[in-house]
N, C-alpha and C positions, 0 to 999 in steps of 0.2 A: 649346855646339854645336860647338866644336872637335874633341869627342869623336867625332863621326858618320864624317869622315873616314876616321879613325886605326879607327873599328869594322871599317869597311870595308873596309879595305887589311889588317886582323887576319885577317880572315874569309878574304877571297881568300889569302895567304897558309897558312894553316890550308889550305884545300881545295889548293892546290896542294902542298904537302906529302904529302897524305893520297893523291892523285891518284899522284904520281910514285912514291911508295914501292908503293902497291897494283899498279902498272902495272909496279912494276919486279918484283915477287912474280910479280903472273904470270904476266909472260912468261919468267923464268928458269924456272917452273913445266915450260916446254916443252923447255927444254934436252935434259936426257938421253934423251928421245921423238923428237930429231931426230937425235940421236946414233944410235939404234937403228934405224932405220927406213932411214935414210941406209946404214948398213955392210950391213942384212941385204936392199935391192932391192940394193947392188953382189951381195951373195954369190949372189943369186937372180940375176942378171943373168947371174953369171962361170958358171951349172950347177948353183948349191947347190939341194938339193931342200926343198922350203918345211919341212919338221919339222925339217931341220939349221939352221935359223935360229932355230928358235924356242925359250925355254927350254925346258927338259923338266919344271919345276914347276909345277903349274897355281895358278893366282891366282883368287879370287871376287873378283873388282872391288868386290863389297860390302860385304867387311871387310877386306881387304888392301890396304895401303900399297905393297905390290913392283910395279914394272913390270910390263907384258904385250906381246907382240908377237902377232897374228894375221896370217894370211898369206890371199888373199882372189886366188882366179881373176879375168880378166877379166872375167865375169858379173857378178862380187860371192859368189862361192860361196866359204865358209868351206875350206879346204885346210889348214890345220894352225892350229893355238891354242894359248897356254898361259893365255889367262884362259877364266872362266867366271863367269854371273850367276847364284847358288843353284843352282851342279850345272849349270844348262843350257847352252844356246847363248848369246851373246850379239847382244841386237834391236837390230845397227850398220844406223842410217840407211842405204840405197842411195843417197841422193840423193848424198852425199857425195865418192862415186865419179867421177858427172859434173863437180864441182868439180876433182877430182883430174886427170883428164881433159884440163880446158881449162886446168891452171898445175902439174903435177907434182907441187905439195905442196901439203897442205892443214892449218891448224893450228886447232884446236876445242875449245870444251868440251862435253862431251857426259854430259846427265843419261838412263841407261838407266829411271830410276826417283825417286824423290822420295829425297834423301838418299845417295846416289848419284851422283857427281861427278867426269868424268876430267878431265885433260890431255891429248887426243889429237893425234898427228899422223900423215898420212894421206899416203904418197907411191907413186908407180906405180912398176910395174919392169915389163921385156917381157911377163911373162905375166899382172899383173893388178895388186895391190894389196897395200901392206904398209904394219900400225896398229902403231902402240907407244902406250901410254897408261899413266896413273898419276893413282891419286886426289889428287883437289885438298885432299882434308881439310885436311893439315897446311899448306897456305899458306890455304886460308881460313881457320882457325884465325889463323893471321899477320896476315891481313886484318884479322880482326877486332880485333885488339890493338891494331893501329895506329890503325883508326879511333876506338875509348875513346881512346886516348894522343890523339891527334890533338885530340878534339873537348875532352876536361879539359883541355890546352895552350890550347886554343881560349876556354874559360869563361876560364880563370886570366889570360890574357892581357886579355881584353875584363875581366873584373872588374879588373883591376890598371890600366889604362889610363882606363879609370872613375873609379877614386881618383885617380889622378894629373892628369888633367882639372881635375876637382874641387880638386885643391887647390894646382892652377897658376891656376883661375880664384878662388880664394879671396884667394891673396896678392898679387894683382894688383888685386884689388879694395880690398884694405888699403893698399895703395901708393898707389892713385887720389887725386889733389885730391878730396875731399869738396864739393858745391857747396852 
């Protein structure tokens, strides 16, 4: 029964690894989305007109890995894009706006669709709204590795602590006075 412990303390350990590395995937996921959103309400601030901020390549957030910045009037009215959802407009929450709103930035993941997965971040400038986003794919992809690595560490560990139990309570029992 010394085993149960030593399970336990495996386990928590295993989740807190799996925890911190995930946590840390995805918030650096948000990095370069605050970078962009950050430079283009200054340029929108200093006079720039919302299309000069924005790339001039359009992105389907559906299959493309690249950045997007959309530029977004005080309403919430779309003013310049360079993503798009299969050719169309993209269906960005309003609500989010009001988040924006009452704390200047906003950071999200936001699924437009099943399979479909940004990194967005959401910050005000004087005349409305500016999104920079980027699929999560490739760090859920990451996620997921770490959690297999994570959980096989996790068996290997509890199966090897198992044996070792076992044959610390073996030789201990060989050592015993016999009554």
């Amino acid at each position: 029964m010394v085993w149960v412990p030593i399970a336990v303390a495996v386990t928590g350990l295993a989740a807190l690894v799996y925890v911190a590395v995930q946590q840390d995937l995805r918030q650096g996921a948000n990095d370069p989305q605050v970078q962009l959103v950050e430079d283009a309400a200054a340029r929108l601030d200093a006079g720039a007109g919302p299309n000069a901020v924005v790339p001039s390549d359009m992105v389907d957030i559906a299959t493309s890995l690249a950045p997007y910045v959309v530029v977004f009037d005080a309403g919430g009215a779309e003013l310049a894009s360079s993503a798009v959802l299969h050719d169309g407009t993209l269906p960005f929450p309003r609500s989010v706006f009001d988040a924006v709103r009452n704390r200047r930035e906003d950071v999200i993941t936001w699924q437009p669709e099943p399979g479909v997965r940004s990194a967005v971040v959401v910050e005000a400038w004087r005349g409305g709204f500016v999104l920079a986003g980027r699929s999560l794919r490739l760090v859920e992809d990451r996620e997921n590795k770490v959690m297999l690595i994570s959980a096989g560490m996790w068996l290997l560990t509890l199966g090897a602590s198992a044996v070792a139990s076992l044959v610390v309570s073996a030789v201990f029992e060989m050592r015993s006075p016999q009554r």
